[in-house]
N, C-alpha and C positions, 0 to 999 in steps of 0.2 A: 273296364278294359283290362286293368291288370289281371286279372282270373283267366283273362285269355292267353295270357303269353308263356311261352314255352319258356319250363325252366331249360331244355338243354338249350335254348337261343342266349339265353340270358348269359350260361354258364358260358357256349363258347363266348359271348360276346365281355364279359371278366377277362378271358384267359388274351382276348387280343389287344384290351386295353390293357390289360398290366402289363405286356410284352412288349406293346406296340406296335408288332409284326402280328400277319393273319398267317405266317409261313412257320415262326416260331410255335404261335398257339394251334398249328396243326398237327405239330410232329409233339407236342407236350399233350395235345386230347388225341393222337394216335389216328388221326382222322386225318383226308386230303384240306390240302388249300382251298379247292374250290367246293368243299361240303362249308368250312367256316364261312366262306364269302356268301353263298346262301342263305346260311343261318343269318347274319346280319342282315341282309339283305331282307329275308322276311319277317326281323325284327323290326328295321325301321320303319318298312312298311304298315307294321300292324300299328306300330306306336304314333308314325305321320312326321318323323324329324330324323335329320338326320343323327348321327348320333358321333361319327370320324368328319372329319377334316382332312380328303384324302390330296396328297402330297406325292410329288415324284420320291418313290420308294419308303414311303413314309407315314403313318398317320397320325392326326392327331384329336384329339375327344372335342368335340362340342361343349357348349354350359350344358345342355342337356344331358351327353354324356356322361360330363362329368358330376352329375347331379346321380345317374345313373350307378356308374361306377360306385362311388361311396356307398350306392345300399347293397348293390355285390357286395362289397369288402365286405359288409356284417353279415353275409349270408353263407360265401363261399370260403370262407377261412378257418 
């Protein structure tokens, strides 16, 4: 399954967990709010979990996520 997934989903999906805004990680990948929401969106669907913990104005990572997250950090840094 990993061989399927799209590095730019991966990356935006780095760029809104380090920020923890999908509005922040929009305007720092140059891209709209709703190209990120997408991308994650057909992240977590290829992967089958969620991956945020979505909060009035807020989000927050998953254990999965955040299992997630840490292998970004060695990739995209």
């Amino acid at each position: 399954m990993i061989e399927r997934l799209s590095l730019n989903s991966l990356k935006f999906f780095y760029y809104v967990a380090r920020y923890e805004s999908m509005t922040i990680a929009a305007e720092r990948l140059f891209v709209t709010q709703g190209a990120v929401s997408k991308q994650l969106k057909s992240l977590e669907e290829m992967l089958g979990f969620a991956l945020f913990i979505r909060e009035a104005r807020k989000l927050r990572l998953t254990q999965q996520g955040e299992i997630l997250f840490d292998c970004c950090q060695q990739v995209f840094q």
